[in-house]
Rosetta silent file (secondary structure, phi, psi, omega in degrees, C-alpha in Angstrom):
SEQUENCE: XXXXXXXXXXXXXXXXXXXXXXXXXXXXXXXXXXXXXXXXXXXXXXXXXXXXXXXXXXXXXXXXXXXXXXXXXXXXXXXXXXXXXXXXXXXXXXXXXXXXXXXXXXXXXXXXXXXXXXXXXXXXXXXXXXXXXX
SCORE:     score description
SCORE:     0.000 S_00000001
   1 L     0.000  156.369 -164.766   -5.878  -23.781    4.900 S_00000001
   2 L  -108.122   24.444  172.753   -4.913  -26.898    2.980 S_00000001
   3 L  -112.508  -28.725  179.091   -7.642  -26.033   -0.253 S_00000001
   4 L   -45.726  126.762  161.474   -5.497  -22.803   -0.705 S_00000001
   5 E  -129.335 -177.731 -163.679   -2.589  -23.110   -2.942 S_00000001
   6 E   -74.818  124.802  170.621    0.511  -21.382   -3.294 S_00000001
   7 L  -127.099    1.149 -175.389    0.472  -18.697   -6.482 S_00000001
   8 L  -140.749 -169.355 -162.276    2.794  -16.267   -5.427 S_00000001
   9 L   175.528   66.336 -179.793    5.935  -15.737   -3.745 S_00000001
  10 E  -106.359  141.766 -167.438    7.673  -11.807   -3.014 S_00000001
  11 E   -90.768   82.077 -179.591   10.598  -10.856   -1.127 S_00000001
  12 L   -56.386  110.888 -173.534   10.151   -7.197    0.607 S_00000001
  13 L   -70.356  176.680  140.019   12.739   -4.734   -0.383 S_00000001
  14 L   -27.172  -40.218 -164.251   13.781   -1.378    0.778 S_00000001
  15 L   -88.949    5.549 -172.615   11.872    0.144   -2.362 S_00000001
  16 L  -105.168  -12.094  163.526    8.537   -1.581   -1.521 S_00000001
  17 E   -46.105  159.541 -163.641    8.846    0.128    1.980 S_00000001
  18 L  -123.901 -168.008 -177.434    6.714    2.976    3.337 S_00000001
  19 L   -87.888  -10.213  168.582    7.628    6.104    5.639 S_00000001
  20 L   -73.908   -4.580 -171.295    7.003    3.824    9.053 S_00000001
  21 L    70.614   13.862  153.015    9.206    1.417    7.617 S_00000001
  22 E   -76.959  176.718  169.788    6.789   -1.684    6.744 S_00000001
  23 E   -77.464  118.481 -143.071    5.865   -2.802    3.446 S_00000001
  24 L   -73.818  145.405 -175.845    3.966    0.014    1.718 S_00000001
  25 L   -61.056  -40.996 -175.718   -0.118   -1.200    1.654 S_00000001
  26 H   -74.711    3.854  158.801   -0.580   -0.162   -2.090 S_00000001
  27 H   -93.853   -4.338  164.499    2.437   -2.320   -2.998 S_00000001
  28 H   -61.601  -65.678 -131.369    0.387   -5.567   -1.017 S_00000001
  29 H   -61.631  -53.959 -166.939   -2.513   -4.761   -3.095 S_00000001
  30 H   -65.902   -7.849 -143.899   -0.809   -4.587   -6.387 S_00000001
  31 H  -117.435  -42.411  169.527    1.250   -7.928   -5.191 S_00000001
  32 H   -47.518  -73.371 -168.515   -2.801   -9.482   -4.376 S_00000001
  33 H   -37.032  -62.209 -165.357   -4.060   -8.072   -7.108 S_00000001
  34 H   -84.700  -16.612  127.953   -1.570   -9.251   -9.464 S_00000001
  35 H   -50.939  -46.494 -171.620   -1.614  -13.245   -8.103 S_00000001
  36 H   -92.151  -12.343  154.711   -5.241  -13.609   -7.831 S_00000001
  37 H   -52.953  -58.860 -167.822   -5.200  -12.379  -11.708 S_00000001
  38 H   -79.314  -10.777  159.045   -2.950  -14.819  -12.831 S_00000001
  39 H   -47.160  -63.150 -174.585   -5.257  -17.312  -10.819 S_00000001
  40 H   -27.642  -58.006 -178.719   -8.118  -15.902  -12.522 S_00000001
  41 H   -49.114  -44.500 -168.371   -6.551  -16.693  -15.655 S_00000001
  42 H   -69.205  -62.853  172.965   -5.521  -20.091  -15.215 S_00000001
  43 H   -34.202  -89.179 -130.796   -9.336  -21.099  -13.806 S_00000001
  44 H   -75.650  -21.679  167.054  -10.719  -19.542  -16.476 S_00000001
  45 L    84.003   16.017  167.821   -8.591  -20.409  -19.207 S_00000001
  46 L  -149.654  164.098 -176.707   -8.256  -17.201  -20.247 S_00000001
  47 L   -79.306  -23.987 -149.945   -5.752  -13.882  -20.321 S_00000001
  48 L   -96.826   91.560  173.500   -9.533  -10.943  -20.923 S_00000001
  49 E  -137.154  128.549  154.897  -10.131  -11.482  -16.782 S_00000001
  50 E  -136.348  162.921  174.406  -10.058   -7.768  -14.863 S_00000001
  51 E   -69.933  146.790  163.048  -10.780   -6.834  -11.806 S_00000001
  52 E   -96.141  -39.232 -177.001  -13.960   -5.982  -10.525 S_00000001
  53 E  -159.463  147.929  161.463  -13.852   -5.867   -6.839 S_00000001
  54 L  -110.624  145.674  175.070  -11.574   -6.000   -3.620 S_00000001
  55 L   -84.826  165.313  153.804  -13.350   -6.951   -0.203 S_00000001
  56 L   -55.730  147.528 -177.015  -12.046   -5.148    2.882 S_00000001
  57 L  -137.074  152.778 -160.244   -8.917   -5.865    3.126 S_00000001
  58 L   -83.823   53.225 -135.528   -7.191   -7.145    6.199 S_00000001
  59 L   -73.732   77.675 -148.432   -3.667   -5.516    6.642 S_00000001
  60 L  -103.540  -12.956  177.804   -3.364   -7.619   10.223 S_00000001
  61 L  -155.481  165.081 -136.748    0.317   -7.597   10.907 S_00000001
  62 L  -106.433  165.318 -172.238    3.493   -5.277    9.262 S_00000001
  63 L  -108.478  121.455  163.353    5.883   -6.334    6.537 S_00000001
  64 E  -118.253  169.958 -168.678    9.234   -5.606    7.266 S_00000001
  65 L   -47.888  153.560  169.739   12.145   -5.381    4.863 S_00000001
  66 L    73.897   -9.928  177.589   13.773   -9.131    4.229 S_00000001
  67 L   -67.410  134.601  177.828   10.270  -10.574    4.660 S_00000001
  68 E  -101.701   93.412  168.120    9.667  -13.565    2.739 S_00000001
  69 E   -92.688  153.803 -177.329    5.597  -13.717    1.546 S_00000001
  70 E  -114.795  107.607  152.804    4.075  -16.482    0.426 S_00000001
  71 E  -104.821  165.594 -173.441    0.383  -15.907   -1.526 S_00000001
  72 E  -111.538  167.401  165.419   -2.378  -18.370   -1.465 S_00000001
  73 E  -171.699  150.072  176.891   -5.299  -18.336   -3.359 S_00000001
  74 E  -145.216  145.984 -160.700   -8.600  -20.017   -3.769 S_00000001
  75 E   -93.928  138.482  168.473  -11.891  -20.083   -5.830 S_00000001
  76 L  -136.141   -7.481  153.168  -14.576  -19.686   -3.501 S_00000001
  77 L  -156.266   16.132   86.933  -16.757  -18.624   -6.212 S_00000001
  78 L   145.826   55.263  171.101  -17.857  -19.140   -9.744 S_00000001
  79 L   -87.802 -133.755 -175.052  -20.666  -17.050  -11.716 S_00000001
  80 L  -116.423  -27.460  144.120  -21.521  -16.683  -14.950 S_00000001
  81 L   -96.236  -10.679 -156.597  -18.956  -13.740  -16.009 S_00000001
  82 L  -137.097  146.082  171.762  -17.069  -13.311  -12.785 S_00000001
  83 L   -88.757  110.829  169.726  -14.635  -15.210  -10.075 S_00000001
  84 E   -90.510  107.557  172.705  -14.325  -14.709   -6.760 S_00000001
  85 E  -106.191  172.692 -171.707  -10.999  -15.830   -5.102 S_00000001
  86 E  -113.735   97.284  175.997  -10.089  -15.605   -1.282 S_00000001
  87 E   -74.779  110.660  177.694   -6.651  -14.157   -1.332 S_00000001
  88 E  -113.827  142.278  132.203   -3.898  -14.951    1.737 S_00000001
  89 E   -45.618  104.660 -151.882   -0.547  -13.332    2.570 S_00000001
  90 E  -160.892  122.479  126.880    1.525  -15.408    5.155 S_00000001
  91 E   -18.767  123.193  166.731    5.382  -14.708    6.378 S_00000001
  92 E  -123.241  124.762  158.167    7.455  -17.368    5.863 S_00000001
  93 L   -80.138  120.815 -160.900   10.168  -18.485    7.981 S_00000001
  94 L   -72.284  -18.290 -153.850   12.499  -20.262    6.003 S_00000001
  95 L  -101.531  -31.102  159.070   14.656  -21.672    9.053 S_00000001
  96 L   -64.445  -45.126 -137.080   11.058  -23.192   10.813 S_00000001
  97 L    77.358    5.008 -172.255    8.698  -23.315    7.750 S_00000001
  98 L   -84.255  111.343 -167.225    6.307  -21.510   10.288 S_00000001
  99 E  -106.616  149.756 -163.313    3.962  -18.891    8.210 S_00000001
 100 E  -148.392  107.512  178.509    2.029  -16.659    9.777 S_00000001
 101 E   -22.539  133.115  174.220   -0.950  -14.262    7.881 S_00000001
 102 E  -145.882   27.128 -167.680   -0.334  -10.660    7.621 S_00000001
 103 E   159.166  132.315 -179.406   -2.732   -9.500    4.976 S_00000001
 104 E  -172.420  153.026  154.148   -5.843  -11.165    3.263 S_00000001
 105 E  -173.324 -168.670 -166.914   -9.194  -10.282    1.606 S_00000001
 106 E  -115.999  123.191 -179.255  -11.171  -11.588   -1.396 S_00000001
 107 E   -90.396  139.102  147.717  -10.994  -10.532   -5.584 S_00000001
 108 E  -110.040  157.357  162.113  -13.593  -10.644   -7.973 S_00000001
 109 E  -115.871  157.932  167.869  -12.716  -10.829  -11.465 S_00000001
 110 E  -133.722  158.524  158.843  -14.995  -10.653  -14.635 S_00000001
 111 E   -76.145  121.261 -169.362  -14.474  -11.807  -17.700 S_00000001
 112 E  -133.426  145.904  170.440  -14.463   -9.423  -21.197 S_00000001
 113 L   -67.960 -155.094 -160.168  -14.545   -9.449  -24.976 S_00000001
 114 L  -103.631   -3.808 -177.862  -12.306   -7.137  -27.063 S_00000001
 115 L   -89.706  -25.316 -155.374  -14.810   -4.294  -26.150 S_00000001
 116 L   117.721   15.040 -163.757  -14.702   -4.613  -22.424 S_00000001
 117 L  -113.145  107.932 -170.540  -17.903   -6.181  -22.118 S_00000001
 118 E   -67.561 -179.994 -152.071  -18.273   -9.146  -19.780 S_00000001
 119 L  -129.653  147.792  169.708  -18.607  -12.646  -21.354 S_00000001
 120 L   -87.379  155.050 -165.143  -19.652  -15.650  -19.835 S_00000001
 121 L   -66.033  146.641 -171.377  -17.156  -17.996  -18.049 S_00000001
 122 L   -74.819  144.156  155.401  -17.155  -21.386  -20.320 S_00000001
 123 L   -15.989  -70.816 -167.919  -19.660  -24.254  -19.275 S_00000001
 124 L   -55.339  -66.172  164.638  -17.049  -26.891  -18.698 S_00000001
 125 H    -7.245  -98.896 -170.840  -15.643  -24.490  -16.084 S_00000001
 126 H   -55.572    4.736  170.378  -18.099  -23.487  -14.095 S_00000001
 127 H   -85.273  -52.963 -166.005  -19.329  -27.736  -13.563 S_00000001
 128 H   -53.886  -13.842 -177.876  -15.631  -27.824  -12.105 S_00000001
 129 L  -120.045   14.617  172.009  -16.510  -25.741   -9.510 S_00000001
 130 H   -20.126  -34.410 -153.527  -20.346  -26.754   -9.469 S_00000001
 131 H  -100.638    8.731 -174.024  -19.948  -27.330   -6.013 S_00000001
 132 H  -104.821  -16.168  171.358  -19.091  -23.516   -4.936 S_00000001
 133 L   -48.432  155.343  175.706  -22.626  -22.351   -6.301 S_00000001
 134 L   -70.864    0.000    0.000  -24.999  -20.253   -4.569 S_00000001
């Protein structure tokens, strides 16, 4: 989709491999996980963003060694501590440019003080995305 944008970018190695020889799933997650954070931040304007929640997540086609991924990410939602982004995976062939999904679900984040206690997302924010409300 063309609202998505690019925030990430990993190469699959030998060591990120699993015993069938794809890319192992709890090295995706940590690869999601760790993109749609540094989204978080950047909406939100801030670093005290953790996770809250992963959606099912769609593992739909295997990672093999030499794979070039490309993640996307997008705010799809807005509250008043916590973010929801829609998280994509995609293969990229470098010699077409033709990418093709292999892994996707959706992150919430919340926001927290210094205790660990969420906070609400600033004002100004949450107008920019006014239009993502429930």
């Amino acid at each position: 989709p063309i609202s998505m944008e690019l925030i990430s970018q990993r190469l699959c190695m030998e060591k990120d491999l699993g015993i069938h020889g794809n890319l192992f799933g709890g090295i995706m997650l940590s690869w999601l996980d760790e993109a749609a954070a540094t989204m978080a931040y950047e909406v939100c304007r801030s670093p005290n963003m953790v996770t809250l929640k992963i959606d099912e997540v769609l593992f739909g086609k295997p990672v093999k060694i030499g794979f070039h991924l490309k993640i996307y990410g997008e705010v799809i939602r807005i509250g008043n501590s916590s973010i929801t982004l829609r998280v994509v995976a995609k293969k990229h062939n470098v010699y077409s440019g033709e990418e093709t999904t292999v892994c996707s679900t959706n992150f919430t984040f919340v926001k927290i003080d210094a205790q660990g206690g969420a906070i609400p997302i600033s004002d100004s924010i949450k107008k920019e995305y006014a239009h993502l409300s429930d």
